[in-house]
C-alpha positions in Angstrom: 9.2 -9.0 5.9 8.8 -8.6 9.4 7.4 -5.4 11.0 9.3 -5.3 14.9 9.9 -2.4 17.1 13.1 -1.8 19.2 13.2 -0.5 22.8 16.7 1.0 24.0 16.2 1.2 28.1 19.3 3.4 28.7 20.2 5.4 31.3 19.9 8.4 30.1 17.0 8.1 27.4 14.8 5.6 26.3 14.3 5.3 22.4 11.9 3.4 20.2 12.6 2.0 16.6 10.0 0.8 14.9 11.3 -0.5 11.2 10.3 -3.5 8.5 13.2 -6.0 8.8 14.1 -8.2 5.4 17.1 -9.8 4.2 19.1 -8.0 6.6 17.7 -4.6 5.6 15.8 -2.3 8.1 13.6 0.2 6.8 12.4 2.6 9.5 8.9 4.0 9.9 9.2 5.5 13.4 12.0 6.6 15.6 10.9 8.4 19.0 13.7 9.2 22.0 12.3 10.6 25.6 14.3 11.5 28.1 14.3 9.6 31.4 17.3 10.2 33.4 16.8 5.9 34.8 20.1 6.0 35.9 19.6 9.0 38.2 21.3 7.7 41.6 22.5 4.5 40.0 26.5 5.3 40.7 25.6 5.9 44.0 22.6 3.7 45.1 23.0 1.1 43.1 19.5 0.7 42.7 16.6 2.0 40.3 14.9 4.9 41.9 11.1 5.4 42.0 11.0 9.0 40.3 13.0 7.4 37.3 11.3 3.9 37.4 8.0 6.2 36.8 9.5 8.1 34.1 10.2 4.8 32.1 6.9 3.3 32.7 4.8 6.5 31.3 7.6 6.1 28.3 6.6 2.9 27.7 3.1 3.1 28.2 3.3 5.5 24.8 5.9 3.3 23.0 3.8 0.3 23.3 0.5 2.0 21.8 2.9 3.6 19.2 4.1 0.2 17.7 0.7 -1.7 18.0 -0.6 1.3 15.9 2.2 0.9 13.3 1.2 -3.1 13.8 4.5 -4.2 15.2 4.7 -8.2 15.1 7.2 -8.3 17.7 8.9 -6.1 20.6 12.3 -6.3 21.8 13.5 -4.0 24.9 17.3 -3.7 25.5 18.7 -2.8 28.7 22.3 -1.2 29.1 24.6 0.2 31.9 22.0 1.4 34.4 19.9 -1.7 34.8 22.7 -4.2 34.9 24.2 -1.8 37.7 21.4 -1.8 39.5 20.2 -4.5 42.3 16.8 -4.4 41.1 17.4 -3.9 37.2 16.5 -7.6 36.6 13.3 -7.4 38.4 12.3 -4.3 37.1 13.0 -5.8 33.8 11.0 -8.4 34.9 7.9 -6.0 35.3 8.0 -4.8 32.1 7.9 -8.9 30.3 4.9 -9.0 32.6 3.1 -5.8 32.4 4.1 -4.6 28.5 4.4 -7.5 26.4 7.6 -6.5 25.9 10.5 -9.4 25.2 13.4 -7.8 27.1 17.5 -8.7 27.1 19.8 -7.6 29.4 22.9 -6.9 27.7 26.5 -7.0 28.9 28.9 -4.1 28.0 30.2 -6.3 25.2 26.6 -7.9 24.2 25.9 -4.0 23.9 28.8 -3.3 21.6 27.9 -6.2 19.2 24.9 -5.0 19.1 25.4 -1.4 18.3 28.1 -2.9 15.8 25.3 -5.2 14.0 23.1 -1.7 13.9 26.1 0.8 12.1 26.7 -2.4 9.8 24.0 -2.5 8.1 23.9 -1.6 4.7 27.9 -0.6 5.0 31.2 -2.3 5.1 33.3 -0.8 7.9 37.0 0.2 7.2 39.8 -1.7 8.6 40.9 -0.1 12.0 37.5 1.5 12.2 36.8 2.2 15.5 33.5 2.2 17.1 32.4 4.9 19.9 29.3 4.6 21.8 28.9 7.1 24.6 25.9 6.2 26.9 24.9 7.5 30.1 26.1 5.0 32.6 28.9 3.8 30.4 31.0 4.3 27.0 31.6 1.3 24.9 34.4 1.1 22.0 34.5 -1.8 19.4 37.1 -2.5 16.7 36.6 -6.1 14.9 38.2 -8.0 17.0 38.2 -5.9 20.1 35.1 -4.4 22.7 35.1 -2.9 26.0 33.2 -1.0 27.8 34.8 1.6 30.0 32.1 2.8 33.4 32.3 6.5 31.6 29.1 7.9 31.1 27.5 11.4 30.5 25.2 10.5 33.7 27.3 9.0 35.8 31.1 11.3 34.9 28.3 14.8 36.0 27.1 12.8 39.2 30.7 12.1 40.1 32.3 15.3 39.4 30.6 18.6 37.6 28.4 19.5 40.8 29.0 23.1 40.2 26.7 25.3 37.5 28.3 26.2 35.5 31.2 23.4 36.1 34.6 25.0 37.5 37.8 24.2 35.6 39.0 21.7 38.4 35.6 19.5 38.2 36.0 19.8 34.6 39.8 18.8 34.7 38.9 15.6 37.3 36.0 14.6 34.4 38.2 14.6 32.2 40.7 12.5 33.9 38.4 9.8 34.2 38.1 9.0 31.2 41.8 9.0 30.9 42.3 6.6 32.9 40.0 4.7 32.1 41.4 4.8 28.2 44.8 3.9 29.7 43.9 1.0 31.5 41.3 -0.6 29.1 42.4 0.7 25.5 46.4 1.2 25.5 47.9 0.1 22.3 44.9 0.0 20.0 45.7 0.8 16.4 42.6 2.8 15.8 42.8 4.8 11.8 38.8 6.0 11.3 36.1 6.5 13.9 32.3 6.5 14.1 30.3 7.7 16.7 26.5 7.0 18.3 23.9 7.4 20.4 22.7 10.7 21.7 26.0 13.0 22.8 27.5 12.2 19.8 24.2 13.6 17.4 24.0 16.1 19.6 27.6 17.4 18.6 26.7 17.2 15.6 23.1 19.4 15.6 25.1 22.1 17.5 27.7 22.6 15.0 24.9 22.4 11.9 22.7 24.9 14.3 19.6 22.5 14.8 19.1 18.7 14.4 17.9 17.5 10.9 18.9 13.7 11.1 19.8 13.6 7.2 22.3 16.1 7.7 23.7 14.7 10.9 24.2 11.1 9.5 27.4 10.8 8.0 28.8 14.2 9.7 32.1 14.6 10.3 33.3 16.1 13.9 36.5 17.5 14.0 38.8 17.2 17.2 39.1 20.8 17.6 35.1 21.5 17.0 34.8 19.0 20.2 37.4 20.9 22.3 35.9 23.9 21.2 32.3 22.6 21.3 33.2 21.0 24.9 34.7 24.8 26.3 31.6 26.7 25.1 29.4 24.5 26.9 31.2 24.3 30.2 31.3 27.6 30.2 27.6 28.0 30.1 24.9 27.5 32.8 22.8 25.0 32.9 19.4 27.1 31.8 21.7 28.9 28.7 22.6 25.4 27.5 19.1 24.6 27.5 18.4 27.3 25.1 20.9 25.7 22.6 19.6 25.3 19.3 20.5 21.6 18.7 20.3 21.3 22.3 17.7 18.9 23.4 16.8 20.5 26.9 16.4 17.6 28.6 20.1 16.1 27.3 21.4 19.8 28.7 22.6 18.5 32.4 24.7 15.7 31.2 25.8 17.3 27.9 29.7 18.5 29.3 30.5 15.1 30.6 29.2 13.3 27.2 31.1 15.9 25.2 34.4 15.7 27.5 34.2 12.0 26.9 34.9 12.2 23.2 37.1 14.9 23.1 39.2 12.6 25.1 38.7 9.5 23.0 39.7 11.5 19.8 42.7 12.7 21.8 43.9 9.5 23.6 43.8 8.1 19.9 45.8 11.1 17.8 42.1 11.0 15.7 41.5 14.3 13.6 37.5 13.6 13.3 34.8 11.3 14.1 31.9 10.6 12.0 28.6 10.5 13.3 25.9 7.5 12.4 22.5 7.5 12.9 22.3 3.4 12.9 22.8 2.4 16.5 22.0 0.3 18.9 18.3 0.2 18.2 19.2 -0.7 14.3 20.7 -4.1 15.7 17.7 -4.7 18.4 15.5 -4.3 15.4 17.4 -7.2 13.9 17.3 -9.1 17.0 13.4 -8.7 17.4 12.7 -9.8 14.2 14.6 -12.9 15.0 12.2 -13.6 17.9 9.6 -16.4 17.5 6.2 -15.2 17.5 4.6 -14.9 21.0 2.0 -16.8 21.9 -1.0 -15.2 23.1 -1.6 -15.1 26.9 2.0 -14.8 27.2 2.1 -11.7 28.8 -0.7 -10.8 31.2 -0.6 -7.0 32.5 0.4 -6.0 35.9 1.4 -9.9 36.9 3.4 -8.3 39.8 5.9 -5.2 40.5 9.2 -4.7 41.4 9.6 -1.4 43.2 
């Protein structure tokens, strides 16, 4: 048995998994999510901005004491959409080798589909024609078997682009919504897609508003239906930002990209004629926990604090 914890850098949370890893099982003891808005600017800038950069470093600072108090043997950071997008992503990930002890890997959209595939895998046999949803911040990736993609659709980056107003207005909601669209139609025409399941943070989220708060037992393994989504997606939109934030369900934090995220699977679910998705709790972070405890063991000195920084 291996004790590890996993690091998800997204762009628009940052999540630590610490579990005990054997035989392919992973039994958690500690799941924590902040957050951190990196990819604030990223669509636009193309580069990690201080304010966020920040953000993630006092994140960090806490995960790293949290998993050497659980006695974590080894750490493994992923990085997603908004650190491969940016010019400095490597570099910052660089910093964080250096200055956390952190191993770090800078997935691709498809490494980060395997790997969120590996996470809802474990402990279940996925259904022929089962198709995978993973709705980030910077981007939204889709995995069948023998097929991955990721589409640049994210909660993050779909409300930079287009919902500017508060609440948004039916034409910004309308050109959101196109988006991802288009982006279906050029990337995922033709798919035969019969079952879906859905992770990461819009897609709980769902979930805890339609069960009126988040209790993770009850949200793994919901079912969303099509028409709770369009009707989930209207209510929302329709709100302003500080009534969304009063949502029970409703992390306050997740309230400014929330329409986009939701708008995103409404239109999957559409594009695909699919009458519900079900939700998983195993993610991303479930197949990082796999993939740290694969590591070999670091050797002390490997890591000195504060070597250098990147921004």
């Amino acid at each position: 048995m291996t004790r590890v914890a996993a690091v998800d850098l997204g762009t628009n949370s940052t999540r630590l998994l610490v579990a005990d890893v054997e035989d392919g099982r992973v039994e958690e003891l500690d799941r924590e999510t902040v957050i951190t808005r990196l990819g604030e600017g990223v669509d636009r800038r193309r580069r990690l901005l201080p304010e966020p950069i920040a953000r993630v470093r006092n994140c960090l600072t806490d995960f790293r004491r949290r998993a050497e108090e659980l006695g974590a043997e080894r750490t493994l950071l992923v990085a997603t959409s908004a650190v491969r997008d940016a010019e400095n992503g490597e570099a910052f990930l660089g910093e964080i080798e250096w200055s956390y002890g952190f191993d770090t890997e800078l997935l691709s959209g498809e490494e980060e589909a395997a790997m969120t595939l590996r996470g809802v895998s474990v402990g279940r046999e996925l259904e022929p024609g089962t198709l995978l949803l993973d709705v980030g911040g910077g981007s939204t990736e889709l995995t069948l078997p023998d097929f991955r993609v990721s589409l640049d659709v994210g909660s993050v980056r779909l409300t930079e682009r287009f919902l500017g107003s508060d609440p948004p207005t039916d034409d910004e909601l309308a050109a959101c919504r196109a988006a991802v669209r288009s982006a279906l139609d050029e990337h995922a025409a033709g798919l035969e897609v019969r079952h879906a399941i859905g992770v990461a943070g819009t897609i709980t989220t769902i979930a805890a508003l339609e069960l009126g708060g988040y209790d993770r037992d009850r949200v793994h393994g919901y079912r969303i239906a099509r028409e709770a989504a369009e009707r989930r997606l209207e209510r929302l939109a329709a709100l302003p930002l500080e009534e969304r934030r009063e949502l029970p369900g409703l992390e306050p934090a997740r309230a400014p990209v929330i329409v986009a995220g939701v708008a995103i699977v409404a239109e999957v679910l559409r594009f695909f004629g699919l009458d519900e998705l079900e939700v998983s709790e195993q993610d991303i972070l479930t197949g990082a926990a796999l993939a740290a405890a694969e590591l070999p063991e670091r050797e002390e000195g490997d890591a000195p604090p504060g070597a250098y920084t990147c921004c």
